[in-house]
C-alpha positions in Angstrom: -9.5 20.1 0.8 -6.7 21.6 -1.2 -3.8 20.1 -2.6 -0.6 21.6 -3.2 1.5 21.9 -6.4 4.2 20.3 -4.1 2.8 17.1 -2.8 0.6 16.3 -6.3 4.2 17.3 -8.0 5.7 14.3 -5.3 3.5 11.7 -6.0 3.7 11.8 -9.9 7.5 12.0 -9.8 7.9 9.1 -7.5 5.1 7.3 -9.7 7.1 7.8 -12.9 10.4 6.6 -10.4 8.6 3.3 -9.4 7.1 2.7 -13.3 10.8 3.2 -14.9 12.2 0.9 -12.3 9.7 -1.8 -12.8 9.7 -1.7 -17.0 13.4 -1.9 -16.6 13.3 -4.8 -14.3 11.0 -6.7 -16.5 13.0 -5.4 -20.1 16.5 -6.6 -19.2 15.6 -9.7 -17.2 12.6 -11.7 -18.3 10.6 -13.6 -16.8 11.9 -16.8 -18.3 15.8 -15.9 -17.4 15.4 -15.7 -13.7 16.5 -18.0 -11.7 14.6 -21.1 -10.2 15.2 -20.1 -7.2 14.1 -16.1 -7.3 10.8 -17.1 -9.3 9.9 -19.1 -6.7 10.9 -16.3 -3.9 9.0 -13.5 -5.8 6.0 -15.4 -5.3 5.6 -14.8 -1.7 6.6 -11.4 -2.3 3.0 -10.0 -2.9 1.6 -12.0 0.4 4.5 -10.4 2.2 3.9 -6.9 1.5 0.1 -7.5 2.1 0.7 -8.9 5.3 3.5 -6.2 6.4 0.7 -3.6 5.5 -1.9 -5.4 7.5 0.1 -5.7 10.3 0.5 -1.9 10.6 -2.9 -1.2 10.0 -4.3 -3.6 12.7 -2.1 -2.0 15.4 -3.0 1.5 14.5 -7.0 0.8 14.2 -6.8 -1.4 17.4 -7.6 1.1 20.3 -8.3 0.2 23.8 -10.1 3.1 24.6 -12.3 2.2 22.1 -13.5 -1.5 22.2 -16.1 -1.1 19.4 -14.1 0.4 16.8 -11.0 -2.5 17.7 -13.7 -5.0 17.3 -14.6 -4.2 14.1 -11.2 -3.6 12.8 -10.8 -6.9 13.8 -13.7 -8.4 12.1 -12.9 -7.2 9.1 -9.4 -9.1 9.4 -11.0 -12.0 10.2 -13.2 -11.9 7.2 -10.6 -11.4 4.8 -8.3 -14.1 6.7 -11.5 -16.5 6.3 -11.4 -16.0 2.9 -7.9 -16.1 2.4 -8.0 -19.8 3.8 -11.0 -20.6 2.3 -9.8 -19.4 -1.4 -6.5 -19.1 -1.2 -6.8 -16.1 -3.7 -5.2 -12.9 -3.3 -8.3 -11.2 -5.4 -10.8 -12.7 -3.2 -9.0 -11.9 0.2 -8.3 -8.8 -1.0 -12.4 -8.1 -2.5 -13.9 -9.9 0.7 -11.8 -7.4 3.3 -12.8 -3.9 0.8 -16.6 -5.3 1.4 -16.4 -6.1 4.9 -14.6 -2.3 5.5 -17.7 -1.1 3.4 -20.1 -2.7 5.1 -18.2 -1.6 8.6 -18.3 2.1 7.6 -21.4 2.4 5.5 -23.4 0.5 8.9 -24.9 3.2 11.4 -24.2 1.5 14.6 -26.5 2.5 17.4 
């Protein structure tokens, strides 16, 4: 696997991008200065993105010619949404579903 100059070249330039516009964010308006209302929006941001990311996810890795492989995409959804429940923590959700995807793909099934 080789990667080109190009795409490596793409990925740091839109890293730096995403970095400048965050520290800028956070330099001109502090934490402290935002509104009631937006604090209290951005937290449901990071949920929001999680679960727009899941969602795409779960309807790519569910595939009906393939029961198995849906099943245990969506076992590892349940774990994580057990945990999320249970917890309520973004770091466990987030820990419990990278175990239960390792444990999927490191398993030999039949």
């Amino acid at each position: 696997m080789s990667v080109r100059l190009e795409d490596l070249t793409a990925v740091l330039v839109l890293g730096l991008l995403c970095w400048v516009l965050r520290a800028t964010f956070v330099v001109f308006i502090p934490a402290d200065r935002l509104p009631a209302v937006v604090a209290q929006a951005l937290q449901h941001l990071a949920p929001a993105a999680l679960a727009s990311i899941l969602a795409v996810e779960i309807t790519s890795a569910v595939d009906l010619s393939n029961p198995a492989s849906s099943m245990e995409a969506l076992g590892v959804v349940a774990v994580a949404a057990t945990v999320a429940v249970l917890t309520r923590s973004m770091t466990w959700t987030v820990l419990a579903g990278i175990v239960a995807v390792l444990v999927v793909d490191l398993t030999p099934l039949g």
